[in-house]
Each structure stands twice: as C-alpha cells, then as structure tokens.
C-alpha positions in Angstrom: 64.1 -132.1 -28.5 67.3 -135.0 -28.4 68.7 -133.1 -31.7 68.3 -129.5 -30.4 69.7 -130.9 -26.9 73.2 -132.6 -28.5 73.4 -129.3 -31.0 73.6 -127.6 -28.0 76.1 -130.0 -26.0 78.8 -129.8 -28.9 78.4 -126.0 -29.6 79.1 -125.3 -26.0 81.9 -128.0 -25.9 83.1 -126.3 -29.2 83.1 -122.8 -27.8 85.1 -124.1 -24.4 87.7 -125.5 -26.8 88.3 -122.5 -29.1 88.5 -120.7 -25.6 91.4 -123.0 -24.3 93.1 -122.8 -28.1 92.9 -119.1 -28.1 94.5 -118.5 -24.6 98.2 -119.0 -26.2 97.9 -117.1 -29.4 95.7 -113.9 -27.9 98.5 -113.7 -25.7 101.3 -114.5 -28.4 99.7 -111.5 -30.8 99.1 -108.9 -27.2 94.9 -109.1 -27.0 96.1 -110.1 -23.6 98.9 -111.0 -21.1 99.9 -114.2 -20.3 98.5 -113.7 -16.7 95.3 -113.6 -18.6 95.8 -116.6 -20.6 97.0 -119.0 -18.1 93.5 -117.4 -16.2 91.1 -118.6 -19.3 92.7 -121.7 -19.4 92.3 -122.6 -15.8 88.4 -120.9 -15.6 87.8 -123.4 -18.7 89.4 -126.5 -17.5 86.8 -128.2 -15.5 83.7 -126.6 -17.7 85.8 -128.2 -20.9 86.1 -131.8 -19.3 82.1 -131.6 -18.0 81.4 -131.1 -21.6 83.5 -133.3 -23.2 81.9 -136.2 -21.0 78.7 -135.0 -22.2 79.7 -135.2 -25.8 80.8 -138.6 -25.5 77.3 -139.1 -24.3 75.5 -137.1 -27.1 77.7 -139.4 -29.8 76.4 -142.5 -28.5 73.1 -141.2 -27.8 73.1 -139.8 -31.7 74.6 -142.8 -33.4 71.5 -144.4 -31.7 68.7 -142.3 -32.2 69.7 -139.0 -33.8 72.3 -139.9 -36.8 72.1 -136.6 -38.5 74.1 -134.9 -36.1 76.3 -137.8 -35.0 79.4 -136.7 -36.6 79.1 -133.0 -35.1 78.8 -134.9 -31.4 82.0 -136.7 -32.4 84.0 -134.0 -33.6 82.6 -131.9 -30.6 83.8 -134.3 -28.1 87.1 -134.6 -29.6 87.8 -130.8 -29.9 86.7 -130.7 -25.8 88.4 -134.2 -24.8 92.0 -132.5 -26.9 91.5 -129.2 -25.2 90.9 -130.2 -21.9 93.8 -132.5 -21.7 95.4 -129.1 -21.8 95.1 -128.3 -18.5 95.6 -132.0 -17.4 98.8 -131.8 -18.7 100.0 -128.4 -17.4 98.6 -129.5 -13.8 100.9 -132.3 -14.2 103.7 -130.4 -14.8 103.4 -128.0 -12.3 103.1 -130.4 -9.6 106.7 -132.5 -11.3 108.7 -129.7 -11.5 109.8 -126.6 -8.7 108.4 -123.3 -8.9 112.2 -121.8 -10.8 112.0 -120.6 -14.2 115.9 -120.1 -13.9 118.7 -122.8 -15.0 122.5 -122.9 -14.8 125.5 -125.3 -14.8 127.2 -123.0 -12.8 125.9 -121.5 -9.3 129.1 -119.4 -8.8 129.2 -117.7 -12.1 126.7 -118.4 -14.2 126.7 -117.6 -17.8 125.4 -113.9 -17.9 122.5 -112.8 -20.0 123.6 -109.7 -21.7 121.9 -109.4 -24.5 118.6 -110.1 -23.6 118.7 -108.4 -20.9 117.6 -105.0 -22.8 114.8 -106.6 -24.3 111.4 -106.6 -22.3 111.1 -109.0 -19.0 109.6 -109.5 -16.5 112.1 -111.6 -14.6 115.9 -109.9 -14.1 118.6 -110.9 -16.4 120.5 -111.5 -13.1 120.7 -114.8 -11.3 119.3 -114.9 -8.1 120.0 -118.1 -7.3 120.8 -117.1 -3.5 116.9 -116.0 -3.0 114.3 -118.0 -1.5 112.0 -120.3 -4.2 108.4 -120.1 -3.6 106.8 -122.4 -1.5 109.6 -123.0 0.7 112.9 -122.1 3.0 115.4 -123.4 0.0 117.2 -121.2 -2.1 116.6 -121.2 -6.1 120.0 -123.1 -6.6 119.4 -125.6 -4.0 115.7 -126.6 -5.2 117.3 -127.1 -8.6 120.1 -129.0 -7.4 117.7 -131.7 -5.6 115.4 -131.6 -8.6 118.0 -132.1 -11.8 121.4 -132.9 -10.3 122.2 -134.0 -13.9 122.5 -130.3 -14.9 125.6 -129.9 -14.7 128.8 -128.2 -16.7 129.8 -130.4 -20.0 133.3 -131.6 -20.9 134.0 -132.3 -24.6 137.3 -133.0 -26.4 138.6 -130.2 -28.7 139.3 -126.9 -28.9 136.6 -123.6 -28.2 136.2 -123.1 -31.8 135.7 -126.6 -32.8 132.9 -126.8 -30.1 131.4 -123.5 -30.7 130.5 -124.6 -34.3 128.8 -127.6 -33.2 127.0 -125.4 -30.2 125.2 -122.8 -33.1 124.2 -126.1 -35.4 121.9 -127.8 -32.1 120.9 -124.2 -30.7 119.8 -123.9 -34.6 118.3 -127.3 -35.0 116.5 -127.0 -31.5 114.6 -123.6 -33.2 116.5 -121.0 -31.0 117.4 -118.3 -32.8 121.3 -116.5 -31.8 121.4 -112.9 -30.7 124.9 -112.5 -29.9 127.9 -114.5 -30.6 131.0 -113.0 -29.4 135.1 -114.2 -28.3 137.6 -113.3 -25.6 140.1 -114.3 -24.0 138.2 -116.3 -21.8 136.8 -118.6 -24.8 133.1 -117.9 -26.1 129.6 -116.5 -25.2 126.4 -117.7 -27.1 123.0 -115.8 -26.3 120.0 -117.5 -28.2 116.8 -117.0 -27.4 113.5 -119.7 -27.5 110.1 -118.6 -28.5 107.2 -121.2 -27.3 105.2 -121.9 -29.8 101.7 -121.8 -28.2 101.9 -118.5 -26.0 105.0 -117.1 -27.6 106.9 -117.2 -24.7 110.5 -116.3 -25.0 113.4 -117.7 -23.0 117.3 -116.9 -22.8 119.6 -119.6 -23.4 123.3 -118.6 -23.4 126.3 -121.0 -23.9 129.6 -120.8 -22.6 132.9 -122.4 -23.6 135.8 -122.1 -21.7 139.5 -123.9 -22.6 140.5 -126.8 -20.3 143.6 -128.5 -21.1 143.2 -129.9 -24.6 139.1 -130.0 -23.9 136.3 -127.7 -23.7 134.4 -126.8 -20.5 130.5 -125.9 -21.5 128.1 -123.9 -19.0 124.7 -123.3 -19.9 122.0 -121.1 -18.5 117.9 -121.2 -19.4 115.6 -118.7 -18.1 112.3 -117.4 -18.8 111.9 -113.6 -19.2 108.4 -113.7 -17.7 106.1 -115.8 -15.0 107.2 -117.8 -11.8 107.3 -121.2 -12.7 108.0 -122.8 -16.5 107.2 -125.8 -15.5 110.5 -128.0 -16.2 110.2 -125.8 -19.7 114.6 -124.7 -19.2 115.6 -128.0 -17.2 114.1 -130.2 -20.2 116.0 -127.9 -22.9 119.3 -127.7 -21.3 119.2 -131.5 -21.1 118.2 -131.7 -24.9 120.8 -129.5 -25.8 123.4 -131.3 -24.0 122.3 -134.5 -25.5 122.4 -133.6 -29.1 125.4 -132.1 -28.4 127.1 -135.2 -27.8 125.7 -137.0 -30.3 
C-alpha cells in the first residue's frame, strides 16, 4: 500500500512537470498559442508545488521503509520542485517589472522597426509610447522612465562605422540574429531580432548610430511582437547590450 501510494505521488508529480516543460515548446513548434501556454503553466503551478512537497515526503518516507522506490521519489520531487519554481519565478518578475513589452532610448523618435514589422505580430511595429500602460493613468514612456531611468541613448568615441562593427559582434554574441543592416546619410540602422529559447518568443531589437562631433550617438529599441507584459525581458537586454558594448 506505502509503495503503490509514493509510485503514485512521483508519477503525478512527474506528469505536472512535463506539463510545465511542455508549455514553452508546444507553443514554440504551434500545438498551441502562447495564451495557452502561459494558461498551462499557471493551472499547474500550485498542483506542481502540492506535489513536490509530497515527494519530498514520499523520499523520506521511502529511504525509511520503502527503498526500492526511493530514487524514483527523489528524482520525482526534483523534476516537481525545478518545474514549479517556474512559476515562482515568472510571478516574481511580473510583479518587479511594468506591464510594457516596449523599450527605447529615445521617446521622441525612436528607432523604427521596419523590417520586422512585415513579419507576424501581435503588437504594432509602431511606438505608442503616448498611450496609457495597463494598470494605471501613466503613459508607456513615463512607466518606463520611473522604472529604468538608466535606459538611455549611448555616447561612444569614433566614427559610425567603427561603432557599427562592434554593434553586429555583441547583437551576434548576445544570439540575435540581423535582418537588415542598411546606411544613410543620417548614420546607420541595425534590425536584429531575439528568439526566447523556452517559448520561442521573438523580439525586435534595432540599433541606431547617429554622428556627433567626432563621437557616436546610439539609440536602441526592444519590443516584443506578441503579449502585454515581457516581464523586464527588453529592459534587461538593452542594458546587456549596452554593457558589452562598452566593454
């Protein structure tokens, strides 16, 4: 009766984690949207943490009484304890960051998405940084502001060209891939996109250098093409771009 009881405890933690891990990729390969995903993760969360607590339990309980099955209990609780920390951590996030899935160094004229705009979104290309965020009477650029007032445009010695070059080598070693890279006479526009590796979520990031005396003016924008809120996702990547840029 203990065996069949602490079999059953780690199969059904088991099957609550391999619900959590499949969220991201059924959504990444289209068995479902992302609405759908985010849904199967939060139904899970508290049912995965239950039985996580109850696999710790079972381990003990088998390392005393039932060892046969004591290593399936501990692999059982740390499949449910992992997976449920999922939707700790997302919690977490949401409640650190606004609800904006839209980033820029520049409110006034921010770097346009152009490219990625004709690939499929939810969210406009545009910026909108005038509307209302959700939750609240601020506007989009104003809730950014107050949350990451270091976001803002980057001044580095040398020319456009020289600059460019080091922009492609950290949008390359931060896993963005380029989609457009093109010159005027206003200096240079770089469009790269970012594909989450869980969900397969894809982002815009575009780059823009601009002459300034003997220097080099950088404006970056981040946005998600789909969902509301990406939970500090943009903010933290413009900040990582900046600072491997001037390392």
């Amino acid at each position: 009766m203990l065996r069949s009881l602490i079999l059953l405890i780690s199969l059904a933690a088991v099957v609550l984690a391999l619900a959590i891990l499949a969220a991201g990729p059924g959504t990444r390969f289209g068995l479902w949207d992302y609405g759908t995903g985010l849904q199967i993760i939060r139904t899970v969360a508290l049912p995965v943490l239950i039985v996580a607590g109850l696999s710790v339990a079972a381990f003990i309980i088998s390392l005393i009484a039932v060892r046969e099955v004591a290593l399936m209990a501990f692999l059982a609780a740390v499949m449910a304890g992992t997976a449920g920390y999922v939707p700790i951590k997302m919690k977490a996030l949401f409640e650190a960051n606004p609800i904006i899935h839209d980033i820029t160094t520049d409110f006034d004229n921010p770097p346009p998405i152009i490219m990625g705009a004709s690939f499929e979104r939810k969210n406009p290309a545009d910026y909108v940084g005038g509307e209302k965020a959700p939750g609240g009477e601020a506007t989009i650029a104003e809730v950014q502001r107050e949350a990451f007032p270091d976001i803002t445009p980057l001044v580095l010695d040398g020319s456009v060209d020289v600059n460019a070059e080091k922009v492609r080598r950290v949008i390359a070693a931060m896993g963005m891939v380029i989609l457009s890279d093109a010159s005027s006479e206003d200096g240079q526009l770089i469009e790269a996109t970012y594909t989450s590796a869980w969900f397969g979520f894809v982002d815009d990031f575009v780059v823009r250098l601009q002459p300034d005396g003997q220097k080099t003016r950088i404006d970056v924008r981040s946005k998600s093409r789909v969902g509301l809120s990406d939970l500090g996702a943009n903010a933290r990547r413009v900040q990582e771009f900046f600072e491997k840029l001037q390392e």
